[in-house]
C-alpha positions in Angstrom: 1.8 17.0 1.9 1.8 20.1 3.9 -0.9 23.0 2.6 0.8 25.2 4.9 4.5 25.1 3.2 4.5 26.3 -0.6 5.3 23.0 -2.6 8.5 24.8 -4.2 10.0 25.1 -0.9 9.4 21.1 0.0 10.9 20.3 -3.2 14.1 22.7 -3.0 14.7 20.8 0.3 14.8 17.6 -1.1 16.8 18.6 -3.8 19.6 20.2 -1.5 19.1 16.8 0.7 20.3 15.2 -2.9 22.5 17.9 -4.3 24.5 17.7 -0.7 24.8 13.6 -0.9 22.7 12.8 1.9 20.2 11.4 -0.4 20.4 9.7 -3.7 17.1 10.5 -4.7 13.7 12.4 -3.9 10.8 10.7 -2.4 7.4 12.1 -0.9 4.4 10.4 1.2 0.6 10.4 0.7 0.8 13.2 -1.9 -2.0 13.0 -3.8 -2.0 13.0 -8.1 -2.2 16.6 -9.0 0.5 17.8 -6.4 2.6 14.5 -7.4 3.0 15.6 -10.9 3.5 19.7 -9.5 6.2 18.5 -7.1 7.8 16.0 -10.4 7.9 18.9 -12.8 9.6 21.4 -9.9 12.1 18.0 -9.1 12.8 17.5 -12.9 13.5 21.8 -13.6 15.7 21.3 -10.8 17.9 18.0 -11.9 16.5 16.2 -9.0 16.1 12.5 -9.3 12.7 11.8 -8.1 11.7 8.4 -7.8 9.1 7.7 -5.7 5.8 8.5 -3.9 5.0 6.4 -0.6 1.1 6.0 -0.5 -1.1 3.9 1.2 -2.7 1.1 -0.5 -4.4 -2.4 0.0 -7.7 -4.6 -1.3 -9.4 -2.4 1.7 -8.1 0.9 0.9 -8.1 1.7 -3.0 -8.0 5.8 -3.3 -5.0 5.4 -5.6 -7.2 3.5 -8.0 -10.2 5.9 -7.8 -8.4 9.2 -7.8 -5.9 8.6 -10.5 -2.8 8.2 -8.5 -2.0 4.6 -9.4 -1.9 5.5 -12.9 -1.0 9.2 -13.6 2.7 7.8 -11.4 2.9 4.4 -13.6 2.7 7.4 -17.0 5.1 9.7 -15.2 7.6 6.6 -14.2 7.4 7.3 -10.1 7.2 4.7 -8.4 4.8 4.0 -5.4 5.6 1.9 -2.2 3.1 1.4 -0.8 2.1 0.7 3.1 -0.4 -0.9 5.1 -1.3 -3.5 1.9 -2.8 -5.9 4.7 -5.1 -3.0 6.4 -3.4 -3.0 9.8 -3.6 -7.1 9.5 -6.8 -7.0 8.9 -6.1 -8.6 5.7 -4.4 -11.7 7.5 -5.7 -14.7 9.1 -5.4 -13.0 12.3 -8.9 -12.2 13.1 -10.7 -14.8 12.1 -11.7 -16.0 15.1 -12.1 -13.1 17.1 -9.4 -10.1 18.3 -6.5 -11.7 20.0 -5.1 -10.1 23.4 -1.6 -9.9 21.9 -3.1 -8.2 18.8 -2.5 -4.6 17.4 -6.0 -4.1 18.2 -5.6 -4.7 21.8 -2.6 -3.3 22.7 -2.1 -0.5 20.4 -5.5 0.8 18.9 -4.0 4.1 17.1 -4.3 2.7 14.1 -6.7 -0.2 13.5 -9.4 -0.6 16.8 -12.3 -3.1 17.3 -14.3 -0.8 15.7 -12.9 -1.3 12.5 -14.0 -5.0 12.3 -16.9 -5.0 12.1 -19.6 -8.0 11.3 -19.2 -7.0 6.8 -15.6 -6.7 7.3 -15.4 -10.1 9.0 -17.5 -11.3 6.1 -14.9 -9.8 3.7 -12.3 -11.1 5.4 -13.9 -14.6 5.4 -14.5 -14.6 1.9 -11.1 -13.0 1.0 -9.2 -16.1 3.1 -11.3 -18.6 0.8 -9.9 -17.8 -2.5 -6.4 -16.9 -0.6 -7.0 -20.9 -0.2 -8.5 -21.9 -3.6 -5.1 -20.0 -4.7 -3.0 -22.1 -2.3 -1.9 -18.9 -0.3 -2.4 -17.5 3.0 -4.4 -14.2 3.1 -1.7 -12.0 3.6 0.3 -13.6 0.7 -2.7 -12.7 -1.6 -3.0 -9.7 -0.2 0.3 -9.0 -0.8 0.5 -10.2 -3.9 -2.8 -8.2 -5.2 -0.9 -5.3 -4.5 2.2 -6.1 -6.5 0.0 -7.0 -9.4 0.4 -5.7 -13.0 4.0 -3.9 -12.5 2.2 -0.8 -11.7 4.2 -0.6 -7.5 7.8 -0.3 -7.3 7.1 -2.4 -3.5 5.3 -2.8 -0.2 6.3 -2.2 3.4 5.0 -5.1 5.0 5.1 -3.7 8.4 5.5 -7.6 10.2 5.9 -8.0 13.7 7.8 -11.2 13.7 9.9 -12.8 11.6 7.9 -15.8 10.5 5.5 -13.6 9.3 8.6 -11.5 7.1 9.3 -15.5 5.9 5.8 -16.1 5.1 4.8 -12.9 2.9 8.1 -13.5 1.2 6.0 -16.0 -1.0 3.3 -14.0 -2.0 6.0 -12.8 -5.0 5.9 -16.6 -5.8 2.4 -15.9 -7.3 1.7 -13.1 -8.0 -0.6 -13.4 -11.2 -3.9 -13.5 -11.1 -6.8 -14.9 -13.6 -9.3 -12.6 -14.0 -12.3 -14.5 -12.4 -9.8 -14.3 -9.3 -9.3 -10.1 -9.5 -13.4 -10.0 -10.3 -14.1 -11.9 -7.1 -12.1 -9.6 -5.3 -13.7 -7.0 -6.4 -16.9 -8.5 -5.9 -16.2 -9.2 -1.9 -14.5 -5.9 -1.6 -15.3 -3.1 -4.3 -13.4 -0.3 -4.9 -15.1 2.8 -3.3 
């Protein structure tokens, strides 16, 4: 979203990116609920096909839950893709022993730094790799697959590094159900805030 561009404006663009053919749909990022629906109404008034809102969403990070955005998109039939679901691999098996010298965290740090794991986080992530297990999943898979749950994300952009790890969060569709004792621990070692 962009506060200082009127909404109408962002959404004619989009619709002349369609209308001209170099786009087969509509799509926004990060736009929160209220504006989502605003920009789907000026989209649908203009014979736009809009299909989808890219948002940022993991067991870590769950805004969309708490500010309506998961559902008020499922009601509306927009999809979401959503990025980051492993938190910057945070929600991987990758730091489980300590930050690795190849790791984002060393050599890039714009978007995930030692900071952000901290001795809970570890704790979380600890706890979050034992039911991965008990499910017969790596983390990421479960992570992954948490994400996808319920029908309610069109997809994920997995963001891998290298292609055994593509190959391995493949399989997180493989299972993707969960038993509610496995969602409530989740939510247990990592609540919604």
């Amino acid at each position: 979203m962009d506060s200082e561009t009127p909404l109408e404006e962002t959404m004619e663009a989009l619709d002349q990116a369609v209308k001209s053919g170099k786009a087969l749909y509509a799509g926004i990022s990060n736009y929160d609920l209220e504006t989502t629906l605003k920009a789907a109404k000026i989209l649908e008034d203009l014979h736009c096909p809009f299909v989808v809102n890219q948002v940022q969403y993991s067991i870590f990070n769950r805004s969309i839950e708490t500010n309506g955005l998961k559902e008020g998109a499922a009601q509306k039939g927009i999809g979401l893709v959503c990025f980051s679901p492993l938190a910057q691999g945070l929600l991987t098996d990758r730091y489980l022993n300590g930050v690795p010298a190849d790791s984002r965290m060393k050599t890039d740090g714009r978007f995930l730094t030692e900071k952000n794991l901290t001795p809970e986080r570890l704790e979380q992530i600890k706890a979050l790799n034992e039911l991965a297990k008990a499910r017969g999943q790596s983390l990421a898979q479960m992570a992954l697959a948490w994400v996808l749950r319920g029908g309610k994300t069109a997809s994920v952009i997995i963001g891998a590094s290298k292609p055994e790890q593509v190959l391995d969060n493949i399989k997180a569709a493989q299972s993707a159900d969960f038993t509610q004792e496995e969602l409530d621990a989740i939510d247990k070692i990592a609540p919604a805030q």
